[in-house]
C-alpha positions as YAML, in Angstrom:
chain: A
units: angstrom
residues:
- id: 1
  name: UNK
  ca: [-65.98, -164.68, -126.14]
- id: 2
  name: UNK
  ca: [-65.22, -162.83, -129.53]
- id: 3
  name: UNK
  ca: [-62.14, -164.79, -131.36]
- id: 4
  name: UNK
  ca: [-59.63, -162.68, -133.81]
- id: 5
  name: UNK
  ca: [-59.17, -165.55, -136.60]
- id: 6
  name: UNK
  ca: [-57.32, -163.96, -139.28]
- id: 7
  name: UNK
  ca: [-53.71, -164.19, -140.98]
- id: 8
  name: UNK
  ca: [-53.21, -160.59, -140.58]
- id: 9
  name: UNK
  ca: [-52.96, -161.17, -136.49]
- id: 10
  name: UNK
  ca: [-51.13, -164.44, -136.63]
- id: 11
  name: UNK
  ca: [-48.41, -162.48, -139.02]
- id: 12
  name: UNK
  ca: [-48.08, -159.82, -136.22]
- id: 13
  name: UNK
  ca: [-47.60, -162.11, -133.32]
- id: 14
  name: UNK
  ca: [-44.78, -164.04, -136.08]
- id: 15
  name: UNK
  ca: [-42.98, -160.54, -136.44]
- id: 16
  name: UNK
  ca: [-43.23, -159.37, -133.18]
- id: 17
  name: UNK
  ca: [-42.05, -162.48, -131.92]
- id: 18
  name: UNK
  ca: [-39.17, -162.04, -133.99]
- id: 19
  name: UNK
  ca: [-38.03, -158.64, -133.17]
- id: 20
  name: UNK
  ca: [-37.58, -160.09, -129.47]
- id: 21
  name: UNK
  ca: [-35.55, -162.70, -130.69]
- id: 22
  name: UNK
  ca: [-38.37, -165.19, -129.02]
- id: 23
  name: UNK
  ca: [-38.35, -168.76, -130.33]
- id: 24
  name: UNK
  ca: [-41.47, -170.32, -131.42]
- id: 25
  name: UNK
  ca: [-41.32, -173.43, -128.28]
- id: 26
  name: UNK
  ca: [-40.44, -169.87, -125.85]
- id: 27
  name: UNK
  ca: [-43.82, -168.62, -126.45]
- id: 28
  name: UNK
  ca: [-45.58, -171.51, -126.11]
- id: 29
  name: UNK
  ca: [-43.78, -172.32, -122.99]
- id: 30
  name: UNK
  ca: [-44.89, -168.79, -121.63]
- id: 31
  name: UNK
  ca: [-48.51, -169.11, -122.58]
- id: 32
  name: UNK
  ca: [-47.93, -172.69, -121.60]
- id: 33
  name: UNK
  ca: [-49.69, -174.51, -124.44]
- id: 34
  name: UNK
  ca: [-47.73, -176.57, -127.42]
- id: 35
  name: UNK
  ca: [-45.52, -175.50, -130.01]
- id: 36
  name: UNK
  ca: [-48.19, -176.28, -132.67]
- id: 37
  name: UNK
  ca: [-50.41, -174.10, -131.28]
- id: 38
  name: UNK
  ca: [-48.33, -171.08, -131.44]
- id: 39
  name: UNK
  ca: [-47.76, -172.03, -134.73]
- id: 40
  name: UNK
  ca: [-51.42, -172.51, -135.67]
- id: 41
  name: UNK
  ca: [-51.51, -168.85, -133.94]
- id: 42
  name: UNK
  ca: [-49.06, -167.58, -136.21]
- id: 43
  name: UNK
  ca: [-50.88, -168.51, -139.46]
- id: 44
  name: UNK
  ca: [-54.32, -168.17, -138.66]
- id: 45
  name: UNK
  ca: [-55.63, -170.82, -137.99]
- id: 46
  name: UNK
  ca: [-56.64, -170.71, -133.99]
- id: 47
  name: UNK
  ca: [-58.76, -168.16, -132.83]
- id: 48
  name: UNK
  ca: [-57.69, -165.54, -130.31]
- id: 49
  name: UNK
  ca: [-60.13, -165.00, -127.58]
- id: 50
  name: UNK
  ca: [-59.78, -160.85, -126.02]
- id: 51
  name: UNK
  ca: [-57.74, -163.26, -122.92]
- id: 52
  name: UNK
  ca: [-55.67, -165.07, -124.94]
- id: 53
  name: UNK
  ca: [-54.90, -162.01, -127.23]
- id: 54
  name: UNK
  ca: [-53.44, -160.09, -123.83]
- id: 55
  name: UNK
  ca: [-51.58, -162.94, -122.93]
- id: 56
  name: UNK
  ca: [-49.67, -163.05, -125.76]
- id: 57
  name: UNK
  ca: [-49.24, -159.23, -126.03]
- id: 58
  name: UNK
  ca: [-48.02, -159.55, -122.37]
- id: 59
  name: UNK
  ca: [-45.58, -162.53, -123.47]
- id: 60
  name: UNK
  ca: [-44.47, -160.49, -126.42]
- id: 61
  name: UNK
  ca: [-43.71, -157.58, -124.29]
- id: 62
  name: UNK
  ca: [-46.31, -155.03, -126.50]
- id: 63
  name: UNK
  ca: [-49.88, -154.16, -126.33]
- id: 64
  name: UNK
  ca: [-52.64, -156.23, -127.75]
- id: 65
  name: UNK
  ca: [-53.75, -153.55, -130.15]
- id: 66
  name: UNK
  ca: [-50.12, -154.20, -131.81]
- id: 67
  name: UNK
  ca: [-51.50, -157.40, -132.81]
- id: 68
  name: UNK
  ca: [-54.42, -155.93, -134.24]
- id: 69
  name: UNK
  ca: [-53.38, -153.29, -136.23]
- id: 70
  name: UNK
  ca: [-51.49, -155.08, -139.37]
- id: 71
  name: UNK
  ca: [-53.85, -154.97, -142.15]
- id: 72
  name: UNK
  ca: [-53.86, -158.78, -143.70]
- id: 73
  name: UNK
  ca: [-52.15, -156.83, -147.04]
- id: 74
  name: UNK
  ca: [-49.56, -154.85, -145.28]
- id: 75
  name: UNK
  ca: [-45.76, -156.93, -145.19]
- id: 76
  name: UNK
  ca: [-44.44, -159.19, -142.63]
- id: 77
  name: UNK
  ca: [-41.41, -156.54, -140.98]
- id: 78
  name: UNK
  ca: [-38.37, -158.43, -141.43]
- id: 79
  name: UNK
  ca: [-37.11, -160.13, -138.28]
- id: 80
  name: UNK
  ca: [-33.28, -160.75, -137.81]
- id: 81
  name: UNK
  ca: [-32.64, -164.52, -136.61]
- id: 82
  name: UNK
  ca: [-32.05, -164.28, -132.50]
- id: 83
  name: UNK
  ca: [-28.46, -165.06, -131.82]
- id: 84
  name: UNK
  ca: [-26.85, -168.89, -130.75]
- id: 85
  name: UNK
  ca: [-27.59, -168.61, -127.20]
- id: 86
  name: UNK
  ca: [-24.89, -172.03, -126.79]
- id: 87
  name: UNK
  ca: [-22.58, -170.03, -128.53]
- id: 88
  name: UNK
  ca: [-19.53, -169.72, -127.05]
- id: 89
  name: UNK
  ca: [-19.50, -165.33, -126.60]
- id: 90
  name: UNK
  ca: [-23.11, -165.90, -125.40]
- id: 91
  name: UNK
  ca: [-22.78, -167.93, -122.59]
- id: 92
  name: UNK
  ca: [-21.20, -166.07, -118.96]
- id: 93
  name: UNK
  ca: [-19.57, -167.83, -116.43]
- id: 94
  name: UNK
  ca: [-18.36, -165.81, -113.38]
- id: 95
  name: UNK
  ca: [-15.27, -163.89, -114.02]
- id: 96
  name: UNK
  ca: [-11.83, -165.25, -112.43]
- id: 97
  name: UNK
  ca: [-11.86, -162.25, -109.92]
- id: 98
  name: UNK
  ca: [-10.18, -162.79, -106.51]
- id: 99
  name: UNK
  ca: [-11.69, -162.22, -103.38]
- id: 100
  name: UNK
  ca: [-10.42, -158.47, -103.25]
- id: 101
  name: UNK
  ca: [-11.32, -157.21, -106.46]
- id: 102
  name: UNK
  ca: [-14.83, -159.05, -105.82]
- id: 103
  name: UNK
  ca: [-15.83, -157.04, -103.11]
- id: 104
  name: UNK
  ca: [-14.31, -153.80, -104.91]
- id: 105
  name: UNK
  ca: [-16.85, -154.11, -107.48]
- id: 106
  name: UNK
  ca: [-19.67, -154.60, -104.61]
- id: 107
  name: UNK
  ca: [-18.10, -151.42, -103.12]
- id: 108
  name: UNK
  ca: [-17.28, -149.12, -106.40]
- id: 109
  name: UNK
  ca: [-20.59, -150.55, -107.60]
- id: 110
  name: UNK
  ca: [-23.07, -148.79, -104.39]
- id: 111
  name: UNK
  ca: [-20.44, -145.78, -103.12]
- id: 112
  name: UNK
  ca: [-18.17, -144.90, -106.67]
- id: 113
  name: UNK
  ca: [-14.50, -144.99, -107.01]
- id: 114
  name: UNK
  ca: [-13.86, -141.95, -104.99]
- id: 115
  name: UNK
  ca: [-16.47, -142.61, -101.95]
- id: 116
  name: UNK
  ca: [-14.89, -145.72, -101.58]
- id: 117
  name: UNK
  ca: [-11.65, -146.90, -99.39]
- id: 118
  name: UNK
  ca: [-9.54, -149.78, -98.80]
- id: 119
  name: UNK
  ca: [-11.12, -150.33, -95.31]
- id: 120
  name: UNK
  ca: [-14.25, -150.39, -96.70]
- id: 121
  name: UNK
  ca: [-12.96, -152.69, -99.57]
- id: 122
  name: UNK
  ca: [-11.05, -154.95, -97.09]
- id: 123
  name: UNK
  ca: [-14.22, -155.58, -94.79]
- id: 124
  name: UNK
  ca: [-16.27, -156.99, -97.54]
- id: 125
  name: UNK
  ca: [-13.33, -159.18, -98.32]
- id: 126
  name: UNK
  ca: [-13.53, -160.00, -95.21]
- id: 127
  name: UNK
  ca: [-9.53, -159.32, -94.81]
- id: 128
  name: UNK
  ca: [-7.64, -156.60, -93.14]
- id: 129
  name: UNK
  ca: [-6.58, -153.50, -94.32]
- id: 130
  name: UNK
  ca: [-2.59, -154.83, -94.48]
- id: 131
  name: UNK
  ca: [-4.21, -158.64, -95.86]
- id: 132
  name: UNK
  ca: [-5.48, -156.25, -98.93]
- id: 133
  name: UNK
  ca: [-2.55, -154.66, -99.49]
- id: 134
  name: UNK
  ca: [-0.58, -157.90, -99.98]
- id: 135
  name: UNK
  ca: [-2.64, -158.24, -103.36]
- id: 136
  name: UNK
  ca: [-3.22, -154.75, -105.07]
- id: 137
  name: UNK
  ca: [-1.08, -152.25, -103.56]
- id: 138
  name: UNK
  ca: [-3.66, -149.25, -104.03]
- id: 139
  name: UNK
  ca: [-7.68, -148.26, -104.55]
- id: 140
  name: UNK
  ca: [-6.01, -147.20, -108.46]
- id: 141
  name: UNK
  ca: [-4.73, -150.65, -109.40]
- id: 142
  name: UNK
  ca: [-8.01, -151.96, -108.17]
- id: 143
  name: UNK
  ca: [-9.81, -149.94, -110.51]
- id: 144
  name: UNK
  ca: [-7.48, -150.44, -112.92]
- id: 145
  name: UNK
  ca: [-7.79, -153.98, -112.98]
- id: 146
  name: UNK
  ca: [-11.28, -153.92, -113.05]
- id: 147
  name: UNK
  ca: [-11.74, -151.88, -115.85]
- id: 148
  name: UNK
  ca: [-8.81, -154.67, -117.52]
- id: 149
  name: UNK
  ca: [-11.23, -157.66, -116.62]
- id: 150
  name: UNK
  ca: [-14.30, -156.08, -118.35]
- id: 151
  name: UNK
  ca: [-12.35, -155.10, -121.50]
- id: 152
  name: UNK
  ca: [-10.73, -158.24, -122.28]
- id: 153
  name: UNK
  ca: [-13.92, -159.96, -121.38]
- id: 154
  name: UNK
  ca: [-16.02, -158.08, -123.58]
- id: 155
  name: UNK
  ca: [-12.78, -157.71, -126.84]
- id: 156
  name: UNK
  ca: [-12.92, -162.05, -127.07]
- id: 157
  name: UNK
  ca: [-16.44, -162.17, -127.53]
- id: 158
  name: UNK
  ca: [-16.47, -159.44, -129.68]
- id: 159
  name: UNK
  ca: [-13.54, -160.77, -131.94]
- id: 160
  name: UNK
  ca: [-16.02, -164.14, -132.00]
- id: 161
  name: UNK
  ca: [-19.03, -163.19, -132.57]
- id: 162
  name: UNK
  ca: [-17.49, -161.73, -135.74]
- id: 163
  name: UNK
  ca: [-15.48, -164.20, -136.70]
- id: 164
  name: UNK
  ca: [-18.41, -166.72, -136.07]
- id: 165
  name: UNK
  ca: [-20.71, -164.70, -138.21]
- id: 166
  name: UNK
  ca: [-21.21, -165.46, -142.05]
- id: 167
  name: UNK
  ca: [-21.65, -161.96, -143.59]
- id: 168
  name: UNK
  ca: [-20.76, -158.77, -142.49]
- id: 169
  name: UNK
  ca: [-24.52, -157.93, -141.39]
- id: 170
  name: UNK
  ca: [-24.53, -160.47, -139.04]
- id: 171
  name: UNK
  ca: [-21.41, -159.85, -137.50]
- id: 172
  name: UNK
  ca: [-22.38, -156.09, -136.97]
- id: 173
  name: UNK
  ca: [-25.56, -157.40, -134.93]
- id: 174
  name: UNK
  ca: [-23.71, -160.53, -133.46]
- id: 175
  name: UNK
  ca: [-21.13, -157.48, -132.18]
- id: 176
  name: UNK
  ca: [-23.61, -155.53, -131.06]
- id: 177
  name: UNK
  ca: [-25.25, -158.43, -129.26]
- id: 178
  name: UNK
  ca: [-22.39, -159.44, -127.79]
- id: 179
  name: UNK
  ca: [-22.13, -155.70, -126.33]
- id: 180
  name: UNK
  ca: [-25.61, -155.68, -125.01]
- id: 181
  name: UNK
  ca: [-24.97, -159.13, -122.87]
- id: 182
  name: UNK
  ca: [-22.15, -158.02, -122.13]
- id: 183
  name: UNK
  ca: [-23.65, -155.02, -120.14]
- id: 184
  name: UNK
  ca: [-26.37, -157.37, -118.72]
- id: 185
  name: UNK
  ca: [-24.32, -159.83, -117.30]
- id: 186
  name: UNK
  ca: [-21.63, -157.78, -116.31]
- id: 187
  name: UNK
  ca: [-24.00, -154.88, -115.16]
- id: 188
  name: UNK
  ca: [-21.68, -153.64, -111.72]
- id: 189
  name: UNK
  ca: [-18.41, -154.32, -113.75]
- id: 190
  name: UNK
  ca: [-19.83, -152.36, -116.39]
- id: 191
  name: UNK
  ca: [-21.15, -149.64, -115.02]
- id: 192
  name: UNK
  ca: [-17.91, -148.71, -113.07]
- id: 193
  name: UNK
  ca: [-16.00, -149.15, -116.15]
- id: 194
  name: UNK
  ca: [-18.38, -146.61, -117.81]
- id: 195
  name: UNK
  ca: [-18.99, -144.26, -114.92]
- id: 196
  name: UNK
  ca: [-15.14, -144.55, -113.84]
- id: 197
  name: UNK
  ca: [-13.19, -143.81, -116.70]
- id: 198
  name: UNK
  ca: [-12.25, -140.28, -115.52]
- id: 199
  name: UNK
  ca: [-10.82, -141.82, -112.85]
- id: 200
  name: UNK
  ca: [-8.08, -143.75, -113.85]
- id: 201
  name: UNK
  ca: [-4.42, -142.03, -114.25]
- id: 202
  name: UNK
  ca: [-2.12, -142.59, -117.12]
- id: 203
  name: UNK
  ca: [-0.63, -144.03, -118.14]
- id: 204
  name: UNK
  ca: [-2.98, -146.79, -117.50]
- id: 205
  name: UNK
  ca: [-5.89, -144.34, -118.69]
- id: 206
  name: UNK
  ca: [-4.54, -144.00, -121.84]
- id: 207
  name: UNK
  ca: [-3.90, -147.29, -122.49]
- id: 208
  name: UNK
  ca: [-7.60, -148.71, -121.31]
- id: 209
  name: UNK
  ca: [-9.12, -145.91, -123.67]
- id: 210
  name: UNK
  ca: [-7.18, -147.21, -126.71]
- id: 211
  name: UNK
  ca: [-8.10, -150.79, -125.98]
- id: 212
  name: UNK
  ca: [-11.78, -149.80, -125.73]
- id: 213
  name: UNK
  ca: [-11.95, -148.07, -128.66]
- id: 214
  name: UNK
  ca: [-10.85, -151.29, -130.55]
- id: 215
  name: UNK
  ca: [-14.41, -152.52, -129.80]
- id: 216
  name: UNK
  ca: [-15.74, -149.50, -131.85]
- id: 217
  name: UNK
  ca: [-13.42, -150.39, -134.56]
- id: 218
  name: UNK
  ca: [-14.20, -153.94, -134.46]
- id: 219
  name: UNK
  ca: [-17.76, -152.40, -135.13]
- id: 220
  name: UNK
  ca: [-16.99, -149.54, -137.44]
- id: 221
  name: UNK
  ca: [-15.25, -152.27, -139.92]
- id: 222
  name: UNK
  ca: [-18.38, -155.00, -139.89]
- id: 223
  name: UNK
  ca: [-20.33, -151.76, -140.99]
- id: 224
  name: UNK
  ca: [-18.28, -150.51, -143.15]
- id: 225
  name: UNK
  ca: [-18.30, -154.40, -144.82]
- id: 226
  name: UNK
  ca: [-21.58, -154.54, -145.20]
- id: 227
  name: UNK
  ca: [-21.88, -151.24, -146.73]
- id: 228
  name: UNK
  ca: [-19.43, -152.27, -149.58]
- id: 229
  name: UNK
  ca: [-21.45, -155.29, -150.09]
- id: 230
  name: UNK
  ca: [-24.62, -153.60, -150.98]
- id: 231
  name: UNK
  ca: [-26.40, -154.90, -147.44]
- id: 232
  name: UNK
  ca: [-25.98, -151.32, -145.35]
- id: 233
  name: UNK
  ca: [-27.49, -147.93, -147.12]
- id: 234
  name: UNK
  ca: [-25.91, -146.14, -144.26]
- id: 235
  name: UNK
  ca: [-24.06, -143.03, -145.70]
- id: 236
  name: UNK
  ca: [-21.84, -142.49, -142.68]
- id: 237
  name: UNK
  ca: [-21.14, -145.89, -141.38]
- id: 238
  name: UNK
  ca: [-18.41, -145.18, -138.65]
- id: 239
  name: UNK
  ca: [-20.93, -142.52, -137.20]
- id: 240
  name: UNK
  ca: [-23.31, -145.03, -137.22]
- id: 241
  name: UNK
  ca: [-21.53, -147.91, -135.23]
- id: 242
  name: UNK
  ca: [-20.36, -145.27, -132.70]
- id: 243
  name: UNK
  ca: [-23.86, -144.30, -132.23]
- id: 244
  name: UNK
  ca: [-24.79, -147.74, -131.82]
- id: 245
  name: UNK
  ca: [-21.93, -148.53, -129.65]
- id: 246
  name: UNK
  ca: [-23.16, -145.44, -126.96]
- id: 247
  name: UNK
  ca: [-26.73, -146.97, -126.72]
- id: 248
  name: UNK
  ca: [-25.04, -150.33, -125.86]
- id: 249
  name: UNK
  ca: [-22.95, -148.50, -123.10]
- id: 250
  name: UNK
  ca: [-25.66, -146.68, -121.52]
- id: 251
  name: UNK
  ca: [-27.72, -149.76, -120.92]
- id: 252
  name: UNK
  ca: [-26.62, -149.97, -117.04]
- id: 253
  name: UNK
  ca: [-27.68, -146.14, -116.59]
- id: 254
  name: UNK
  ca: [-31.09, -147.13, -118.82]
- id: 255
  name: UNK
  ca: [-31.92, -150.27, -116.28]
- id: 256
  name: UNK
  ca: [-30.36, -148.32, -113.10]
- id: 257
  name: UNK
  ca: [-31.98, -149.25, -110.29]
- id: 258
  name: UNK
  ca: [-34.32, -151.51, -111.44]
- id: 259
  name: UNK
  ca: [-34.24, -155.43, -112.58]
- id: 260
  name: UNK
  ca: [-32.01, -155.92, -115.77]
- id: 261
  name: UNK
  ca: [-34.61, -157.42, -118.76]
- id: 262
  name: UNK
  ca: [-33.84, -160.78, -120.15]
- id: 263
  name: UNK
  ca: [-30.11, -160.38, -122.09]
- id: 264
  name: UNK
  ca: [-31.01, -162.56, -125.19]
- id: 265
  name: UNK
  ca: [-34.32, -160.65, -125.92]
- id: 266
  name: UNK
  ca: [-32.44, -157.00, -125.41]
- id: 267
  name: UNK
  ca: [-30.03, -158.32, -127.22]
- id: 268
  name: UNK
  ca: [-32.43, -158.70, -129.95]
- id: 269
  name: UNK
  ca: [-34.20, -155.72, -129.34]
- id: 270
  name: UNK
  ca: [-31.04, -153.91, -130.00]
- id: 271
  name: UNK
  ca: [-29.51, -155.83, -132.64]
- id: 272
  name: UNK
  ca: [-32.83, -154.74, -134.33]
- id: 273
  name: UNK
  ca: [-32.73, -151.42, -133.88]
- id: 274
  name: UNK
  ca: [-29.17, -151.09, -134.80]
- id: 275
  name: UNK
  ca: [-30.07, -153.07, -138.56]
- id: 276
  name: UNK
  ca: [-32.72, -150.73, -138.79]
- id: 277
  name: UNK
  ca: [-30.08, -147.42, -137.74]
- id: 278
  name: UNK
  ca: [-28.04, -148.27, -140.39]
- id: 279
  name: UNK
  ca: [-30.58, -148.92, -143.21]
- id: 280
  name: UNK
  ca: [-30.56, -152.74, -143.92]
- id: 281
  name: UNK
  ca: [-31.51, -153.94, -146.99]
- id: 282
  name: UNK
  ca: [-32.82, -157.85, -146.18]
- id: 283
  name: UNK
  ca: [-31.95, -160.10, -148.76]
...
């Protein structure tokens, strides 16, 4: 079989591996051979048979001519460091919900607020119509405290991730990141939260607006940071993080109906695109 053997390929399966946010013992574990031979992969010095070539394109999520089409004199893209998966904002247990606000999300999650009832709510609790009522006294305080749950889920991971972060470029991708598996792992919750906004009533609305716009804030400021320290080139850096902040939002509508992609490498994907957005100068 004809073998690639040159730097120039091993360079693009390094980069592309790093946009992902792939570590090097991932791959290997995916193309199930050692870590040492990804990394003789990655600086030329293994062949790539036409097989081997598509299984790592496959692995990597791109097509095999992507790994063939970096001259050997053409620069590495820069690849932003994947974030702590054992971080603390990272990792998702199952929310605290109770049994009724459980099967609310099942139920706002496949009919919407509005096609939904409480009898419909209460038999997927498995609980009576007056057994529901004893906990959340209408179908609003229901949605209402879902939309609560997801916000101050979402706000403490946000608020860590940043503080976690060492410069103000990686907090704005840690934030973003923590946005992105946020939507993943909390795909229903999100996506009623998103879709059901004009639903709530004030002043409850109100109030759940203004405490999700501190997330774009939180944002906004880590941008605006690493403008003033010479990192973003971004002329309009609220715009930016706003803009940012809707791709991260629509990711349940982007994935609807079909399997969610791995959080850490979306994550990564969009933390990348986002550096890129707002004109990153690497260091």
């Amino acid at each position: 079989m004809t073998e690639h053997v040159d730097e120039a390929v091993g360079a693009a399966v390094r980069a592309a591996r790093g946009r992902r946010g792939m570590t090097l013992r991932e791959l290997a574990r995916l193309l199930e051979v050692s870590p040492g031979t990804v990394s003789a992969i990655e600086n030329g010095k293994v062949g790539l048979t036409v097989l081997r070539l598509r299984q790592v394109a496959a692995a990597l999520g791109v097509e095999p001519a992507t790994l063939l089409s970096v001259s050997a004199d053409e620069p590495e893209p820069a690849a932003f460091a994947p974030i702590d998966a054992d971080a603390p904002w990272a990792v998702f247990d199952e929310l605290p919900l109770d049994s009724v606000l459980t099967a609310a999300v099942q139920v706002f999650a496949e009919t919407g607020y509005h096609g939904a009832t409480m009898r419909v709510v209460a038999a997927e609790a498995d609980l009576s119509v007056a057994g529901i009522y004893r906990y959340h006294r209408s179908k609003q305080h229901l949605l209402v405290a879902l939309a609560d749950a997801q916000l101050a889920d979402l706000a403490w991971r946000v608020e860590a991730a940043a503080a976690q972060a060492a410069d103000p470029v990686r907090a704005f991708a840690d934030i973003v990141s923590a946005v992105v598996l946020g939507q993943v792992n909390r795909r229903d919750l999100s996506f009623i939260v998103e879709t059901e906004l004009r639903s709530l009533e004030d002043p409850d609305r109100t109030r759940i607006i203004a405490q999700r716009a501190r997330v774009q804030q939180r944002m906004a400021d880590a941008a605006v940071a690493a403008v003033a320290a010479g990192r973003f080139t971004a002329t309009a850096p609220e715009a930016g993080a706003a803009a940012v902040l809707s791709l991260c939002r629509a990711i349940p509508f982007r994935f609807a109906g079909v399997e969610m992609p791995d959080g850490p490498a979306l994550a990564a994907e969009y933390a990348g695109l986002a550096l890129s957005m707002m004109g990153t100068i690497v260091q």
